[in-house]
ROGULO-901345 format. One record per residue: residue number from 1; x negated, y, z of N, C-alpha, C in turn; residue in one letter. Coordinates in steps of 0.1 Angstrom, whole numbers, plus 5000, padded with zeros to 4 digits. Atoms other than C-alpha are relative to their C-alpha. Layout:
N
NUM	X	Y	Z	X	Y	Z	X	Y	Z	A
...
END
This chain:
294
1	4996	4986	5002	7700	5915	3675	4990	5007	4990	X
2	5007	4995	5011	7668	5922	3654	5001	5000	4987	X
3	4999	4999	5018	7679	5911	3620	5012	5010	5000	X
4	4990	4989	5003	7711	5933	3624	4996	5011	5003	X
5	5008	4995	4998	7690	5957	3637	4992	5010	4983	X
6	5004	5002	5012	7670	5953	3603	5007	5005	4992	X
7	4994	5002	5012	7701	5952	3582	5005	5013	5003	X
8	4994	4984	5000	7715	5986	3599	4994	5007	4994	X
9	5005	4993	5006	7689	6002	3590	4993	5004	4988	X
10	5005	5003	5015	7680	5991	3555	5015	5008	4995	X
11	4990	4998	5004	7718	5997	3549	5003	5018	5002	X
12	4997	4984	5000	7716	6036	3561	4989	5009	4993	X
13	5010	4991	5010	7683	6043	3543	5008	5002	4988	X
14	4998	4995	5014	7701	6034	3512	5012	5010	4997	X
15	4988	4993	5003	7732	6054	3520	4998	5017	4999	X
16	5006	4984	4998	7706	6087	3531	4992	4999	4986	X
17	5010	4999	5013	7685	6077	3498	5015	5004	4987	X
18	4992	4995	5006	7721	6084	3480	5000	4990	4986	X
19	4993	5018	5008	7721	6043	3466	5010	4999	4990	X
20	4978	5004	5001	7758	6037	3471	5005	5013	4996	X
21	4990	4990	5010	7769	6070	3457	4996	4998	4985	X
22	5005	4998	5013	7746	6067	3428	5008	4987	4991	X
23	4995	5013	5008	7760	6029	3421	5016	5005	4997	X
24	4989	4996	5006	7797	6045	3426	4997	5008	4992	X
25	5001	4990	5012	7794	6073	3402	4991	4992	4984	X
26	5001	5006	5012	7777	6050	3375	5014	4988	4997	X
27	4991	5010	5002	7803	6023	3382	5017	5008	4996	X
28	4993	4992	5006	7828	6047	3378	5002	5004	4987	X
29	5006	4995	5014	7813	6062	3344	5005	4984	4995	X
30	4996	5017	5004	7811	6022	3338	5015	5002	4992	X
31	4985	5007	5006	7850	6017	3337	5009	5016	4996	X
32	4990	4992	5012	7860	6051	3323	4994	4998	4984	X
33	5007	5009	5017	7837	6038	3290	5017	4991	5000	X
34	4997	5010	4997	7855	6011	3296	5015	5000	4997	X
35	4990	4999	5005	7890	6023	3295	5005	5009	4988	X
36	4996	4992	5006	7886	6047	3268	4999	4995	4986	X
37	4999	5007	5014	7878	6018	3244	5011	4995	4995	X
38	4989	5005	4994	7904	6001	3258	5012	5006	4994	X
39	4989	4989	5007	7929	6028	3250	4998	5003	4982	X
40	5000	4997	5013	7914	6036	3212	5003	4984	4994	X
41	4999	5012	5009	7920	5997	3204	5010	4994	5003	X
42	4988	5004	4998	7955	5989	3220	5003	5009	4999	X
43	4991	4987	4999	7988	6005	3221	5008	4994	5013	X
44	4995	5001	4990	8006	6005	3253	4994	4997	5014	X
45	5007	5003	4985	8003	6004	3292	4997	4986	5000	X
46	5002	5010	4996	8007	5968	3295	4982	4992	4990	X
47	5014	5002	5007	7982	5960	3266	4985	5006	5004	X
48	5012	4994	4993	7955	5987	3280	4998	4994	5010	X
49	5000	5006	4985	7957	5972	3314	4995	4988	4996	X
50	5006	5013	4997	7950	5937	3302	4989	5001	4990	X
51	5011	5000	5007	7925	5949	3274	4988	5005	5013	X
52	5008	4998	4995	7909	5971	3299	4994	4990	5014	X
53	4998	5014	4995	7907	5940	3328	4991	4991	4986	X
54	5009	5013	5008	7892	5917	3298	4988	5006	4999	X
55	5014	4994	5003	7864	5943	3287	4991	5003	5014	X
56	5007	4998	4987	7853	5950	3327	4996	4986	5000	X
57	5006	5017	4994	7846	5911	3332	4993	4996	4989	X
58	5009	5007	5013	7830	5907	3297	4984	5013	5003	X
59	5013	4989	5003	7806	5939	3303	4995	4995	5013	X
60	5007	5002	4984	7802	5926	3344	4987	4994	4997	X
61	5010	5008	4999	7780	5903	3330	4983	5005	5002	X
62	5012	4994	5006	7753	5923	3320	4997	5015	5013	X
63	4998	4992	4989	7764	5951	3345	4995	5000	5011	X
64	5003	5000	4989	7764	5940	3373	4988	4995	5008	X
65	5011	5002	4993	7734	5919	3376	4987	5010	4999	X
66	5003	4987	5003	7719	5949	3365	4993	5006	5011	X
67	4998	4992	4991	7726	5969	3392	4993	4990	5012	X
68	5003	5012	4987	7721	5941	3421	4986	4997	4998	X
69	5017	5008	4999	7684	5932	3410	4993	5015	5001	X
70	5006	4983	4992	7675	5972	3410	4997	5003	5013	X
71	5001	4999	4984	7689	5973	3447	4989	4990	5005	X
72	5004	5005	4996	7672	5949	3454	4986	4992	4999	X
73	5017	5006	5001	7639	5939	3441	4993	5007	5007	X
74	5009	4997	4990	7621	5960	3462	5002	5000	5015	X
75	4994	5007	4985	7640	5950	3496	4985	5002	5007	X
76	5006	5005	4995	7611	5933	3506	4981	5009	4998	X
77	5009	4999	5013	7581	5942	3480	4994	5011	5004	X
78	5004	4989	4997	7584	5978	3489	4997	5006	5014	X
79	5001	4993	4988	7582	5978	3527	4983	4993	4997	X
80	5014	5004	5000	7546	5959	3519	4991	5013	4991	X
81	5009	4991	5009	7536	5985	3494	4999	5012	5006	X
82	5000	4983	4990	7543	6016	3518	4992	4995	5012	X
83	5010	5002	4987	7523	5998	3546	5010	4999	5013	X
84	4990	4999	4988	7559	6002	3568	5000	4986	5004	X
85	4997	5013	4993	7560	5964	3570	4991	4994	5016	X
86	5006	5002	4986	7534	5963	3595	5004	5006	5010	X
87	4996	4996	4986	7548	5985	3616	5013	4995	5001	X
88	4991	5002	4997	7579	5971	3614	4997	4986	5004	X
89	5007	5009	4996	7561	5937	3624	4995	5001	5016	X
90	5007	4998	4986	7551	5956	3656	5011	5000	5012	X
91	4987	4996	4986	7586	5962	3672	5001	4981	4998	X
92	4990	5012	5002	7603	5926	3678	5008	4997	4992	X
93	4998	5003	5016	7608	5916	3643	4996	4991	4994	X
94	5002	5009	5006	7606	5884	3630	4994	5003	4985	X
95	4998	4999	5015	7597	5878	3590	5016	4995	5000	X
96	4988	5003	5003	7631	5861	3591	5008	5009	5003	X
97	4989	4987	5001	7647	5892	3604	5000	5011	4990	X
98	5004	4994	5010	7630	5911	3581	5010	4999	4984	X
99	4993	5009	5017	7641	5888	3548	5016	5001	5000	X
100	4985	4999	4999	7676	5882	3560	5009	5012	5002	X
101	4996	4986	4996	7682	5916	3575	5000	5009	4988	X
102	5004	4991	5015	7671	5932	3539	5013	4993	4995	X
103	4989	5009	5014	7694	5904	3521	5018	5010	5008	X
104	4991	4995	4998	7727	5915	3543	5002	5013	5002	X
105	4997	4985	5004	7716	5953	3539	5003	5002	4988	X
106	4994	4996	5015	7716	5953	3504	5005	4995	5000	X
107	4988	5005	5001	7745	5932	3501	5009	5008	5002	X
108	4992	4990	4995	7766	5955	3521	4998	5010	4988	X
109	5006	4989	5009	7749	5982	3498	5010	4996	4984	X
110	4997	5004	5013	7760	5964	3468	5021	4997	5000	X
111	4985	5003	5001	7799	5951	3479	5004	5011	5001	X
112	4999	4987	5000	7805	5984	3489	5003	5011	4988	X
113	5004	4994	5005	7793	6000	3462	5013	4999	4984	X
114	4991	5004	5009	7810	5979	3436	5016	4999	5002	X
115	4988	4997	4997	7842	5977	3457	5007	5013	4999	X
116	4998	4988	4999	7846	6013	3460	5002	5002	4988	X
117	5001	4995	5018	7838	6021	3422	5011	4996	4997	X
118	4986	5004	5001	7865	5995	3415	5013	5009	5002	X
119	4991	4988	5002	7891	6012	3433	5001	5014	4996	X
120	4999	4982	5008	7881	6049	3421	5007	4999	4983	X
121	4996	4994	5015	7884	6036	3387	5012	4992	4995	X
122	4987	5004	5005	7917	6015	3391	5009	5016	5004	X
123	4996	4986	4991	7926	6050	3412	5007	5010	4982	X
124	5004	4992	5019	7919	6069	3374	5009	4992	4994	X
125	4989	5009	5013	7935	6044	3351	5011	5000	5007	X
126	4986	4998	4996	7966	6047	3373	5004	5014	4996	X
127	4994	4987	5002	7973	6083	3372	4994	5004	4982	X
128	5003	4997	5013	7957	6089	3337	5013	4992	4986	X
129	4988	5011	5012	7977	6054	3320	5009	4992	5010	X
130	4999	5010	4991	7989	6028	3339	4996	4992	5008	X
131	5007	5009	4990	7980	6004	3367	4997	4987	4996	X
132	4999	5013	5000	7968	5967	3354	5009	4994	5010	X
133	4996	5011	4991	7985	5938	3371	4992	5003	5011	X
134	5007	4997	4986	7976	5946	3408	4992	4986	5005	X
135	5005	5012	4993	7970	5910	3417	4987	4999	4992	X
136	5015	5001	5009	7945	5901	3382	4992	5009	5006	X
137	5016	4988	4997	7927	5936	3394	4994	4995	5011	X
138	5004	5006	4985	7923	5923	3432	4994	4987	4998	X
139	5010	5011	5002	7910	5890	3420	4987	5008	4992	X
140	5009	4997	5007	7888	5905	3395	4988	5008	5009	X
141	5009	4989	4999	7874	5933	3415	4991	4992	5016	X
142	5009	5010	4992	7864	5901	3444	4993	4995	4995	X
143	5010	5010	5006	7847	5881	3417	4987	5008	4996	X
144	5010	4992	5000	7827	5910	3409	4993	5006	5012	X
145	5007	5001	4984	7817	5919	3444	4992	4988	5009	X
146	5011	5012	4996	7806	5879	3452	4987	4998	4990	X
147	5010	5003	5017	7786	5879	3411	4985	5014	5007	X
148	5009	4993	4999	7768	5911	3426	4992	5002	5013	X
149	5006	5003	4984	7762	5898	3463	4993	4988	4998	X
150	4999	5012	5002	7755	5865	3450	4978	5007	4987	X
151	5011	4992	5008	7724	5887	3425	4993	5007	5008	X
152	5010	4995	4993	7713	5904	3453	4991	4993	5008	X
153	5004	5014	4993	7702	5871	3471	4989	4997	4988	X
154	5010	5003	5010	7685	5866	3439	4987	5007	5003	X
155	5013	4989	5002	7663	5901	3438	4994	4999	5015	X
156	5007	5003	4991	7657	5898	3474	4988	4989	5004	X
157	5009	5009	5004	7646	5865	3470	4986	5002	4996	X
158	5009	4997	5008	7623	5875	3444	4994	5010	5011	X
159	5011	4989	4995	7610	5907	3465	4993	4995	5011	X
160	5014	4999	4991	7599	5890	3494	4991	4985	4999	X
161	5014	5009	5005	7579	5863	3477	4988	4998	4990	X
162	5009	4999	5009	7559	5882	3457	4992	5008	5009	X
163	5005	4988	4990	7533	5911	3470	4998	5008	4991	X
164	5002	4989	5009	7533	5935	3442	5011	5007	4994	X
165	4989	4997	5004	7556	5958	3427	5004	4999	4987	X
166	5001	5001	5014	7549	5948	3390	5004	4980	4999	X
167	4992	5011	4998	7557	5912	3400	5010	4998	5003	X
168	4985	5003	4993	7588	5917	3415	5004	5004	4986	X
169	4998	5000	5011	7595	5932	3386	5001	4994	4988	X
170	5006	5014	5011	7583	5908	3361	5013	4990	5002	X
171	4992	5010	4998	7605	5884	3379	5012	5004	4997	X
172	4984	4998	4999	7640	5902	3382	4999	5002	4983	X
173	4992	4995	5015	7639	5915	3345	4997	4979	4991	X
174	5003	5020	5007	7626	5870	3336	5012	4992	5004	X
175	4989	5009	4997	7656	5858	3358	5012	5007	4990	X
176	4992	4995	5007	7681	5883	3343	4998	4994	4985	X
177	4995	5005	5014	7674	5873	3306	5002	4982	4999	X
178	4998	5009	5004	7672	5839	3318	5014	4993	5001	X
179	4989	5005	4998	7707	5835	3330	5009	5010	4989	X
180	4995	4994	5014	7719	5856	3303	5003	4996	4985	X
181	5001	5002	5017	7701	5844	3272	4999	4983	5002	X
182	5006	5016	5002	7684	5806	3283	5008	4993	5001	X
183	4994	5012	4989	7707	5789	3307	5008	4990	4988	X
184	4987	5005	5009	7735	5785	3284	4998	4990	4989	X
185	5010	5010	5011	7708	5773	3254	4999	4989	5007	X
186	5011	5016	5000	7692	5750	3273	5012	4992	5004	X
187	4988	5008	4994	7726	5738	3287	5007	4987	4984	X
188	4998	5010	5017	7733	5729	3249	4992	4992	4996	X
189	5009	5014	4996	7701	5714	3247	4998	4988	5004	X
190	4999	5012	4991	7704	5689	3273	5011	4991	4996	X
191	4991	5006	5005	7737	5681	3262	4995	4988	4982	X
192	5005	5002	5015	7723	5676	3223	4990	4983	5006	X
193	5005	5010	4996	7695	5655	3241	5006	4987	5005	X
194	4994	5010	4993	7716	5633	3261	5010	4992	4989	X
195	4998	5010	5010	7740	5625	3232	4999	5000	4991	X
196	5009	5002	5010	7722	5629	3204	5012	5011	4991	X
197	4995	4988	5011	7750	5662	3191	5000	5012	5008	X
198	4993	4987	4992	7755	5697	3202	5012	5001	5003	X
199	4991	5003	4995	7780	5704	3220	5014	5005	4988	X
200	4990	4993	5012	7816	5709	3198	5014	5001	5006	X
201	4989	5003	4992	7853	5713	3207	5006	4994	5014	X
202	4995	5007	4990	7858	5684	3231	4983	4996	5007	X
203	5011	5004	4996	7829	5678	3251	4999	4994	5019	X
204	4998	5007	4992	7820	5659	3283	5001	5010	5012	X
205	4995	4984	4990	7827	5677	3314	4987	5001	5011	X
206	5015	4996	4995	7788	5678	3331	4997	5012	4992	X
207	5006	4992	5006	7783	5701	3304	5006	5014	5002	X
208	4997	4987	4997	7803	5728	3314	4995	5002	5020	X
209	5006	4998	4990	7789	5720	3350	4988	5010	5002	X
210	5015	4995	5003	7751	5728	3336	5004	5013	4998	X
211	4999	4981	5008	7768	5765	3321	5002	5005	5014	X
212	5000	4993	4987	7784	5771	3356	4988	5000	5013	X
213	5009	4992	4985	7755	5767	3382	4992	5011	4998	X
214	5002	4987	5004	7743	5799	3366	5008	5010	5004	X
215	4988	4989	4997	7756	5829	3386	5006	5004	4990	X
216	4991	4994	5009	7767	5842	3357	5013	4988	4990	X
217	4988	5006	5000	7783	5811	3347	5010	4996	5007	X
218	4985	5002	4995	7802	5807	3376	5009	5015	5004	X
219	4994	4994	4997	7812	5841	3376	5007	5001	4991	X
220	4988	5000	5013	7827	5838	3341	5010	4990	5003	X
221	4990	5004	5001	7846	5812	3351	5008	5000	5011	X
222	4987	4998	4991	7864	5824	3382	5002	5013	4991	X
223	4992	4989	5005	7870	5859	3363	5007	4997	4990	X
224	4991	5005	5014	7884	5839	3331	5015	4999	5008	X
225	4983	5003	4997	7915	5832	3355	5007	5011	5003	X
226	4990	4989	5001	7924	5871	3358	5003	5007	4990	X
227	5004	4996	5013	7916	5880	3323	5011	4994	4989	X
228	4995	5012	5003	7941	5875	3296	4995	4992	4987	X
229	5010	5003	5012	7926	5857	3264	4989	4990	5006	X
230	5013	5007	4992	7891	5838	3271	4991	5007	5002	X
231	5010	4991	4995	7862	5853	3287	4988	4992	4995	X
232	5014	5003	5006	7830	5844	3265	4986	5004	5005	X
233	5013	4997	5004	7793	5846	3267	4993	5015	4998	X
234	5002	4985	5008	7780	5884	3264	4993	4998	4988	X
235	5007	5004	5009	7756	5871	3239	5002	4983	4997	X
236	4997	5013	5005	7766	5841	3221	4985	4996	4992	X
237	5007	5007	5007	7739	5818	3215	5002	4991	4989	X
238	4992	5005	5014	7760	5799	3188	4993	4987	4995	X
239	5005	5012	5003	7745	5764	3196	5014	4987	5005	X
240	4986	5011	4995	7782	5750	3205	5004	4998	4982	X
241	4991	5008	5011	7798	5733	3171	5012	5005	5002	X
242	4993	5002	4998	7827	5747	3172	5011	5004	4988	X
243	4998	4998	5019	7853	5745	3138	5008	5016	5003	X
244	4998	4989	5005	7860	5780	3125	5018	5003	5003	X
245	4983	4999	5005	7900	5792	3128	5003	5000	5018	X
246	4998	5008	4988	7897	5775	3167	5007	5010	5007	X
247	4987	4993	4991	7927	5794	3190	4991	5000	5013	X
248	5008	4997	4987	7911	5812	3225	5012	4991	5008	X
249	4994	5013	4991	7940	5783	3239	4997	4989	4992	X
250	5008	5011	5001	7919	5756	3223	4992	5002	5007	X
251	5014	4998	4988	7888	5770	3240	5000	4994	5013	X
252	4995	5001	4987	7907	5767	3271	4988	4987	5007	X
253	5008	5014	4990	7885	5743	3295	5007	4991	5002	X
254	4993	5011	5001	7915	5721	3301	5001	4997	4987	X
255	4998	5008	5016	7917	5716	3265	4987	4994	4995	X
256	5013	4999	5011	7881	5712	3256	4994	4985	5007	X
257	5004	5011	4993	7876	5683	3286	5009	4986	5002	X
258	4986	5008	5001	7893	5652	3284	5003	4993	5015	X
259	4995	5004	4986	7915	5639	3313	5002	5011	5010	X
260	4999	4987	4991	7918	5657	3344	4988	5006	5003	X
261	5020	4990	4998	7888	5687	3355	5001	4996	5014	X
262	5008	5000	4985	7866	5673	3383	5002	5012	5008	X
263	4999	4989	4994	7866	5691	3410	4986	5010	5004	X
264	5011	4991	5003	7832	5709	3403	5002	5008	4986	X
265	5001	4992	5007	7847	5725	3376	5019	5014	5005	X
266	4988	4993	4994	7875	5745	3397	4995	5016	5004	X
267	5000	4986	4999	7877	5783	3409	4990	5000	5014	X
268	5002	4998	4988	7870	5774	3444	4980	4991	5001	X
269	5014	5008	5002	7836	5751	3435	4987	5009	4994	X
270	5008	4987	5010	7826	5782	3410	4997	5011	5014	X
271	5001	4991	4990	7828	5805	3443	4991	4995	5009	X
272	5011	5006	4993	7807	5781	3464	4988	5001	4992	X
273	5015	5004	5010	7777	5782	3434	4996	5020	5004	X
274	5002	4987	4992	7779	5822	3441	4993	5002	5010	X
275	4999	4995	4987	7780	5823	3475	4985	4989	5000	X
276	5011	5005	4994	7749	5795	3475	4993	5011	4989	X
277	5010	4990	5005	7732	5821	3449	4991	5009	5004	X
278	5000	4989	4993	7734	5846	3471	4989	4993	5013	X
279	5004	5006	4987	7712	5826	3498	4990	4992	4995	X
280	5015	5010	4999	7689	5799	3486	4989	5008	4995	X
281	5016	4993	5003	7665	5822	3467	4995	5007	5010	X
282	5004	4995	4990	7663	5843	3500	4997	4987	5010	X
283	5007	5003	4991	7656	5816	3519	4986	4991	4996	X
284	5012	5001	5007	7633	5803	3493	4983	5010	5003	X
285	5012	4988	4999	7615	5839	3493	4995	5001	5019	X
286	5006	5002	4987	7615	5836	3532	4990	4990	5003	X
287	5006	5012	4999	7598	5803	3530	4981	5010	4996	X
288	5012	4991	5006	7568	5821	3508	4992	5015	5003	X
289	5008	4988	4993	7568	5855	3526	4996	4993	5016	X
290	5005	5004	4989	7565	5836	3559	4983	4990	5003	X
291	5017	5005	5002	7532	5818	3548	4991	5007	4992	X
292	5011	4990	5008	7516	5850	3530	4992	5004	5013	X
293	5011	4990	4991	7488	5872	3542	5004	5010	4999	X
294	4998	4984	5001	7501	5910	3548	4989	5006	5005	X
END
């Protein structure tokens, strides 16, 4: 009962600290940007609906883990730096209630937060223009809810296995650029290494493995199936070969791998890399806050 305990009350500080309103009302702002580009670059409901749907899952990237490492790098970080951890050490409170209890407060904090925004701002793009495809929105607006529960497991992580607030820091803004800017590089790398080219059109199918165990690559590639077009890179590192003219159904992943796609490059494999996201660095960071000195 102590870690839920924990998690209740992590989860109503941030609702009295005015968190989860602040994430809806940005996430909101978010996707009326969002549809107002949308609108000056198509014409029609059906076109706005699937432009505005492609630009939410191309900006999530950058968005959402955004938001998710904010909530959450100080989880842990900050009950050591206020001195509250000791007293919360004194009622019957494990460190594992602690760590875990923080991870499924901000979590809550964050599905919540992102759920809700979602519908306010499919709520708006209905009565303003039209409704996207109800189903693509309902997938999309789940893959962004696991990409930013799946990031809060990360910052948590990170907060409770550091002891300062300039390290926690350090880390969340080092992981964000590294799944952003590195992963992807070094994913081409490895490939280049192993068979002596970069990667180009058709390539072997480990190598789109190496892009997805990156939350952000496996959140690109479950939201590529509600999106219509292909869902890219926010920042193209531009170490893929690939010839000039190339059609977004050549890109296609069934087209780019030959034979049939393993089944670690599926929707439901990409959801498992998430959901372990969301968990191993927290139990990592439990590991490391459970043999610190407070």
């Amino acid at each position: 009962m102590t870690l839920s305990q924990v998690a209740q009350k992590d989860f109503e500080d941030a609702v009295r600290s005015r968190m989860v309103w602040g994430i809806i009302g940005v996430f909101v702002g978010f996707m009326g940007f969002v549809m107002l580009v949308a609108l000056s670059a198509t014409d029609g409901a059906d076109a706005l609906g699937d432009a505005a749907l492609g630009l939410t899952a191309q900006l999530s990237q950058l968005f959402v883990p955004l938001v998710a490492l904010v909530v959450g790098y100080m989880a842990v970080v900050g009950e050591r730096r206020s001195g509250s951890l000791r007293v919360l050490l004194t009622y019957p409170h494990s460190r594992r209630d602690i760590v875990f209890g923080k991870l499924f407060g901000r979590s809550a904090v964050i599905a919540i937060a992102l759920g809700v925004g979602s519908t306010l701002s499919l709520l708006v793009a209905t009565m303003l223009v039209a409704a996207p495809d109800i189903g693509n929105t309902t997938g999309l607006i789940g893959s962004i809810v696991l990409f930013g529960v799946a990031f809060t497991g990360v910052a948590v992580g990170i907060s409770a296995s550091v002891g300062t607030r300039g390290r926690a820091m350090a880390l969340a803004i080092g992981s964000l650029l590294v799944f952003l800017l590195v992963w992807d590089a070094a994913a081409a790398g490895v490939y280049a290494a192993v068979t002596g080219s970069l990667p180009g059109l058709e390539v072997e199918a480990w190598y789109f493995l190496l892009k997805r165990l990156s939350p952000v690559g496996a959140f690109r590639a479950i939201a590529d199936g509600f999106v219509s077009g292909r869902l890219g890179s926010l920042f193209q590192v531009g170490l893929e070969q690939i010839p000039q003219g190339t059609t977004p159904e050549q890109r296609r992943l069934a087209n780019r791998v030959p034979g049939a796609l393993p089944f670690y490059l599926t929707n439901w494999f990409a959801g498992l890399t998430l959901v372990a996201w969301g968990v191993v660095p927290a139990v990592f960071g439990y590991v490391r806050f459970s043999q610190s000195d407070i």
